[in-house]
VOBA-1610 file (N, C-alpha, C; in pm, whole numbers, padded with zeros to 5 digits, always signed):
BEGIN
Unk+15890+08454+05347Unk+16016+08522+05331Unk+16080+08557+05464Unk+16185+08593+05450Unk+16255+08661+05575Unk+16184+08751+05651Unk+16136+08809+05562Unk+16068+08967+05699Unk+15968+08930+05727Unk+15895+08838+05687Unk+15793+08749+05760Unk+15812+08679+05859Unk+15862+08620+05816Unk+15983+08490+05916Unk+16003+08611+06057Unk+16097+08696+06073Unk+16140+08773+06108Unk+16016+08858+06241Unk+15921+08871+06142Unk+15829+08957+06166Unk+15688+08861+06276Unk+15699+08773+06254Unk+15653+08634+06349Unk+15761+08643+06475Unk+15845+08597+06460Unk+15940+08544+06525Unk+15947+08690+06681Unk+15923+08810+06616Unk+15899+08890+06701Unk+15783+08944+06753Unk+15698+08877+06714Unk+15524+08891+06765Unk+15575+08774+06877Unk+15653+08652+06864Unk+15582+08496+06966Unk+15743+08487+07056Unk+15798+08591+07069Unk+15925+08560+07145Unk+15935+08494+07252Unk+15784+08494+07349Unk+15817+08458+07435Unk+15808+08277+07417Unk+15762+08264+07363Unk+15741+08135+07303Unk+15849+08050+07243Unk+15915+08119+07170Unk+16083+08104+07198Unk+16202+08086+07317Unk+16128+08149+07390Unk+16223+08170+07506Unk+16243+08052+07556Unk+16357+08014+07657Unk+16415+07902+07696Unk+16394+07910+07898Unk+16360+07829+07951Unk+16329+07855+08092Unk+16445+07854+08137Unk+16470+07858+08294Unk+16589+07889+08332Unk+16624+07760+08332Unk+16720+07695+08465Unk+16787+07621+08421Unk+16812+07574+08545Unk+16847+07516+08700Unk+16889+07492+08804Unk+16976+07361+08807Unk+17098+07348+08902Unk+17078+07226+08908Unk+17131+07252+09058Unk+17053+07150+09151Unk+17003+07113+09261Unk+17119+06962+09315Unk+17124+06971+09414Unk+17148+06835+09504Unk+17032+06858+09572Unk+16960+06688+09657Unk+16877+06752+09772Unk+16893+06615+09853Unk+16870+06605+09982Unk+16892+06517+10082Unk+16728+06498+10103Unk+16715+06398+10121Unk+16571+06329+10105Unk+16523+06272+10256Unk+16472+06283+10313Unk+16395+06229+10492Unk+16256+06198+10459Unk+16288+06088+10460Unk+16129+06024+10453Unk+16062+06062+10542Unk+15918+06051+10542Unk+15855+06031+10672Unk+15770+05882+10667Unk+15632+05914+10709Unk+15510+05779+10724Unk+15611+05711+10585Unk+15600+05567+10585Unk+15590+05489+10728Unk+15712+05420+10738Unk+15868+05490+10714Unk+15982+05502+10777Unk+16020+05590+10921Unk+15961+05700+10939Unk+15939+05772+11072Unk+15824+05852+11083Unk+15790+05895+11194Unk+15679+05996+11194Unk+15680+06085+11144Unk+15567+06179+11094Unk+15597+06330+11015Unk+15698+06428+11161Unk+15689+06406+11253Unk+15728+06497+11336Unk+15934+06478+11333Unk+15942+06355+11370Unk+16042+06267+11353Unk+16163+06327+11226Unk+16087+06325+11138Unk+16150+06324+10992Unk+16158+06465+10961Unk+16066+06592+11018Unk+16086+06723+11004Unk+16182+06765+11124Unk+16197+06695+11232Unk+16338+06726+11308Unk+16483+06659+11219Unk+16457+06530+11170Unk+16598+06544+11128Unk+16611+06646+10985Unk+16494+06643+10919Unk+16536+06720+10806Unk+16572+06866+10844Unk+16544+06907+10971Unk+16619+07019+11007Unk+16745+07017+11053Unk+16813+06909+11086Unk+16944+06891+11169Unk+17042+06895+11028Unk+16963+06814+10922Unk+16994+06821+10788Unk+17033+06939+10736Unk+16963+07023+10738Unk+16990+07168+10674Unk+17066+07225+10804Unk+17076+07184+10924Unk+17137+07291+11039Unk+17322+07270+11028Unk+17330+07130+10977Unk+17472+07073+10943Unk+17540+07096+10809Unk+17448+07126+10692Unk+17500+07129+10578Unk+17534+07297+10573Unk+17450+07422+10670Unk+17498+07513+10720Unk+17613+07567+10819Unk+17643+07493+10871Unk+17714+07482+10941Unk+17885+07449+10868Unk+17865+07395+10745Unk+17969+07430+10672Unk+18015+07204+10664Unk+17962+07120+10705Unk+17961+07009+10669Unk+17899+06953+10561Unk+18003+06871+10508Unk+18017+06768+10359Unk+17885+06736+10369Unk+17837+06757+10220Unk+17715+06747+10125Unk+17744+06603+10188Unk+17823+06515+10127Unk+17832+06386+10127Unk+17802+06267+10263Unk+17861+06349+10367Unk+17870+06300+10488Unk+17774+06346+10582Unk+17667+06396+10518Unk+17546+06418+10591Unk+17446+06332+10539Unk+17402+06342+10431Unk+17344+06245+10348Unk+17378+06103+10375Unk+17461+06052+10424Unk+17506+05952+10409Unk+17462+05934+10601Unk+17493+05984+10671Unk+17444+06028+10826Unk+17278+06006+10840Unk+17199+06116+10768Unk+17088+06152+10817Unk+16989+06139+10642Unk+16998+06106+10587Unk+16924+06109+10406Unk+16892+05983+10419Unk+16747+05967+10344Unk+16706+05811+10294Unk+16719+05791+10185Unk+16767+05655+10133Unk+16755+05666+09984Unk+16656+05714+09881Unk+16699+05750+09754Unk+16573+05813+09693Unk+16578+05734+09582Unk+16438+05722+09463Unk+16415+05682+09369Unk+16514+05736+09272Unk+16482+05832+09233Unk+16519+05920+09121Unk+16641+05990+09143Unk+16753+05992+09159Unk+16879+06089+09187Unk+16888+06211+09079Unk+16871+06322+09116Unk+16909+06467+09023Unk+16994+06415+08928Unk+16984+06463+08852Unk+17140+06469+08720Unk+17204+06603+08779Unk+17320+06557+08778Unk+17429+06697+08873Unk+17393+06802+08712Unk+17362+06799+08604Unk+17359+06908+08533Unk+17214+07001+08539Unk+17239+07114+08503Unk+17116+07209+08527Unk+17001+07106+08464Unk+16871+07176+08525Unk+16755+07100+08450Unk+16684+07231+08413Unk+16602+07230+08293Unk+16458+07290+08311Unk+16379+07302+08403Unk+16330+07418+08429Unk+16214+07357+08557Unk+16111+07273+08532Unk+16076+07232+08441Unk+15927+07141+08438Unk+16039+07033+08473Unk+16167+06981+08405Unk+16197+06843+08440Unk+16259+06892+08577Unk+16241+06962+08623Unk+16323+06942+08809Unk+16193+06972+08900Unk+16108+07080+08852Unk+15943+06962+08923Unk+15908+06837+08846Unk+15954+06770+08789Unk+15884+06641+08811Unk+15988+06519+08861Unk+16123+06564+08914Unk+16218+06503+09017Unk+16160+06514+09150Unk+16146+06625+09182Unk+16166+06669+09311Unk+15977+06717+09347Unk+15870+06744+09262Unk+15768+06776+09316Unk+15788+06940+09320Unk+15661+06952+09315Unk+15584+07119+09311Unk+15656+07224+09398Unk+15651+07171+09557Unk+15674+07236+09628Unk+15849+07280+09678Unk+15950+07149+09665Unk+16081+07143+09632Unk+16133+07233+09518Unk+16041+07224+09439Unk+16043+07294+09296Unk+16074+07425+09327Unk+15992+07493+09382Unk+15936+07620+09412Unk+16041+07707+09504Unk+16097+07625+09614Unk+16194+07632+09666Unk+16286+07651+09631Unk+16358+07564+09564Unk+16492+07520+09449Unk+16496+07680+09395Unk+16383+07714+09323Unk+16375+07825+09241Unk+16415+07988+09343Unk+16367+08015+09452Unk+16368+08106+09553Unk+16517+08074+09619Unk+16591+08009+09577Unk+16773+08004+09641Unk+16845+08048+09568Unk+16897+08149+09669Unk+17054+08177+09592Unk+17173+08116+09535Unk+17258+08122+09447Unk+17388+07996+09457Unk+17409+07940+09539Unk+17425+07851+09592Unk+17536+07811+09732Unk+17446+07791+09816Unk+17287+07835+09855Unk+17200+07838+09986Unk+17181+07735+09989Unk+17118+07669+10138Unk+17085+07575+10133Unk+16928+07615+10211Unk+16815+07541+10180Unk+16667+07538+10188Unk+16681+07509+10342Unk+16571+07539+10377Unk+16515+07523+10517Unk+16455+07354+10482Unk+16368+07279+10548Unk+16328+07124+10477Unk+16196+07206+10408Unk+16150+07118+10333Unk+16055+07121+10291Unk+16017+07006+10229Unk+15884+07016+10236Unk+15728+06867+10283Unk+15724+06857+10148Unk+15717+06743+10126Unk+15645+06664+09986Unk+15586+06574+10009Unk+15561+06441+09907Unk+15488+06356+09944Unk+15541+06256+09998Unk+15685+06275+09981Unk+15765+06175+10028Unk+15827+06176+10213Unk+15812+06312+10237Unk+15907+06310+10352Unk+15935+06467+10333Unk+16072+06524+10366Unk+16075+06618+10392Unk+16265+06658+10263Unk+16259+06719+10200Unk+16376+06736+10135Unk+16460+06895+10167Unk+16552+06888+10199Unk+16649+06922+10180Unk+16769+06989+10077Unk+16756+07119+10025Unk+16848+07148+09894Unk+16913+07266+09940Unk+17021+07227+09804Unk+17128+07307+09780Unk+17142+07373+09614Unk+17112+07482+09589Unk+17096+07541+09472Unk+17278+07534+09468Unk+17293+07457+09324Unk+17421+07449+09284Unk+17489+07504+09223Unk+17400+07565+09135Unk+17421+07656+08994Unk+17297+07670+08919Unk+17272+07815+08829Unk+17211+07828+08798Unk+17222+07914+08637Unk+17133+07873+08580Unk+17177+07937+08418Unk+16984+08065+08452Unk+16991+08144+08349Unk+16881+08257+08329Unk+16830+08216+08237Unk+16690+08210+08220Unk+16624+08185+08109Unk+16645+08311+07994Unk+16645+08238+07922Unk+16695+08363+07773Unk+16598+08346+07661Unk+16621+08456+07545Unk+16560+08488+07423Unk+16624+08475+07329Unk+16654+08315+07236Unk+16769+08342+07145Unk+16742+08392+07065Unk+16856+08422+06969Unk+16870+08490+06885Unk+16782+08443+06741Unk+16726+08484+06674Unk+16645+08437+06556Unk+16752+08339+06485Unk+16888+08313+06497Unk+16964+08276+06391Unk+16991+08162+06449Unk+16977+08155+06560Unk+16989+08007+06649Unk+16842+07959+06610Unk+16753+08020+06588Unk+16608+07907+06658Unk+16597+07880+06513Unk+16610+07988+06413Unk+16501+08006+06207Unk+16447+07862+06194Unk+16506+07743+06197Unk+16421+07680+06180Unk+16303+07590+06237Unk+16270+07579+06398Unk+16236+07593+06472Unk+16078+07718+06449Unk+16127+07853+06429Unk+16067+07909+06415Unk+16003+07916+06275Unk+16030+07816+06155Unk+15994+07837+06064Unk+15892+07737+06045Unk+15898+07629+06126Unk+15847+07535+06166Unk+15692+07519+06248Unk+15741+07615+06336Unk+15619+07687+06395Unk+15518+07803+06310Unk+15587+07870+06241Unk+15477+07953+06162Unk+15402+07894+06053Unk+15480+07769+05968Unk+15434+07696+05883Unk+15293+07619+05962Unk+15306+07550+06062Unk+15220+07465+06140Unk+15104+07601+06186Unk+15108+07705+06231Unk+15011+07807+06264Unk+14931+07843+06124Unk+14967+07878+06047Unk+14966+07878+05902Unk+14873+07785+05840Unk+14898+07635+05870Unk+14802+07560+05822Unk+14682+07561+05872Unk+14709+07554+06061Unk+14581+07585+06126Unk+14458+07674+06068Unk+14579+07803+06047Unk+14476+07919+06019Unk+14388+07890+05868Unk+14474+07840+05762Unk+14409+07829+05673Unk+14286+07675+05686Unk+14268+07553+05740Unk+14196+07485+05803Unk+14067+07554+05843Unk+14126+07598+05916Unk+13993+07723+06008Unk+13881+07798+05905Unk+13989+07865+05829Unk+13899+07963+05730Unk+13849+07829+05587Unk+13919+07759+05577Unk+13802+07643+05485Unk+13718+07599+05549Unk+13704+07569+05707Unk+13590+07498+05770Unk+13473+07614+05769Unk+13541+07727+05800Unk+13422+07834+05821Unk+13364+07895+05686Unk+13385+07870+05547Unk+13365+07878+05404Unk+13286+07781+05432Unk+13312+07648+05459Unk+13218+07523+05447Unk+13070+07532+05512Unk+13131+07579+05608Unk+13000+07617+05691Unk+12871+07693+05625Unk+12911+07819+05592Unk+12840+07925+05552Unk+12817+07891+05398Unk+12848+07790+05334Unk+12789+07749+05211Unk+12694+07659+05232Unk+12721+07562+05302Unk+12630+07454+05377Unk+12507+07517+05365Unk+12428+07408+05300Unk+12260+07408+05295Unk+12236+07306+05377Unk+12220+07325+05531Unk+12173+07242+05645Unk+12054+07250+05702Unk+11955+07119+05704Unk+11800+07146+05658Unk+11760+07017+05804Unk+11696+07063+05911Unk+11643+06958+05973Unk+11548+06891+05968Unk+11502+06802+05964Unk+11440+06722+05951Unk+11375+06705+06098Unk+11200+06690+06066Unk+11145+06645+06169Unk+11122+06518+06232Unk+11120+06416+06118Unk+11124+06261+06156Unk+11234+06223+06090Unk+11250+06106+06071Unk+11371+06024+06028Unk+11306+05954+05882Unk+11325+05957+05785Unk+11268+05862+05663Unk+11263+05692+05741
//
């Protein structure tokens, strides 16, 4: 029923909840074995010293950026899908910027990246009337578990289980 429904739904909120949201540009500097690690952490600093300095996203990247595999989607991401663009540590970064900042470089496996926090949405708690079925979905599936559980453990404790010393 509803006040069940209801009454779940506010025991597992956080479980509901929606992560935040970022979306990122980042300028990419390779290092090994396009330049040295030393090499590639000086330009990825000239990188961030120019895009501070109040020069075009575009015309730096295009200057001092290596091409990258994967290009951001200009729209916000989840964080699990913008660490698995950009890696753990970019990730982590991305997350610690204000609107508008731009990152100091930072090391991945690739080289050294470069960001600009573009915008950002807050992770939220919707409303029960947005998620009900979602959430009805989820209590049904917990529900079965639980009842599973308590037939295996009935089975158990009826079980006449007898070992045997040899094998017939």
């Amino acid at each position: 029923g509803d006040a069940e429904l209801e009454a779940f739904y506010a025991e597992n909120r956080d479980y509901f909840a929606r992560s935040p949201r970022l979306a990122v540009r980042q300028i990419l500097v390779r290092a090994e074995p396009a330049r040295s690690d030393e090499q590639a952490r000086a330009r990825a600093a000239e990188v961030s010293a120019r895009l501070r300095a109040g020069e075009a996203f575009e015309k730096v990247d295009e200057a001092l950026g290596d091409p990258q595999v994967a290009i951001l989607p200009a729209d916000p991401l989840p964080l699990p899908t913008l660490r698995e663009y950009l890696g753990p540590s970019a990730a982590r970064a991305a997350v610690a910027l204000a609107q508008g900042e731009i990152s100091a470089p930072v090391r991945g496996s690739a080289g050294y990246s470069v960001l600009v926090l573009v915008a950002s949405e807050p992770g939220d708690v919707p409303p029960l009337a947005e998620v009900r079925e979602e959430v009805r979905v989820e209590w049904r599936r917990r529900a079965g578990d639980t009842a599973l559980r308590r037939y295996l453990d009935d089975l158990r404790e009826r079980a006449d289980v007898r070992a045997a010393d040899a094998l017939p």
